[in-house]
C-alpha positions, 0 to 999 in steps of 0.5 A: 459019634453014633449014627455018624454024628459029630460030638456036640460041642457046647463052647464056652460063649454059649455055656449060660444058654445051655444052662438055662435050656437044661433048666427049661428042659427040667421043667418040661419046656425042651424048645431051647434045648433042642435050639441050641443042640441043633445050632452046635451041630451045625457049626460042628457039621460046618467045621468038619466040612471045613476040615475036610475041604481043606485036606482035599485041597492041592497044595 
């Protein structure tokens, strides 16, 4: 949580992507890499909104 960044969350639907990007990465190609951490931050980013949305909510 550096920086104020969530964790990257790599869920399991999405493992075999993130083993080719790693892949791809190794071979000097980062552009599926960088595509698939920014997507996972998203849905991290959009999960904590939820989050706190939710406890800011009357009840």
């Amino acid at each position: 949580m550096r920086s104020g960044y969530p964790p990257l969350v790599i869920k399991n639907e999405h493992r075999q992507d993130y083993y080719q990007a790693l892949q791809n990465a190794d071979n000097g190609d980062l552009t599926k890499l960088l595509q698939l951490c920014h997507e996972q931050m998203e849905q991290s980013l959009q999960t904590m909104l939820n989050v706190i949305r939710d406890t800011n909510r009357p009840y």
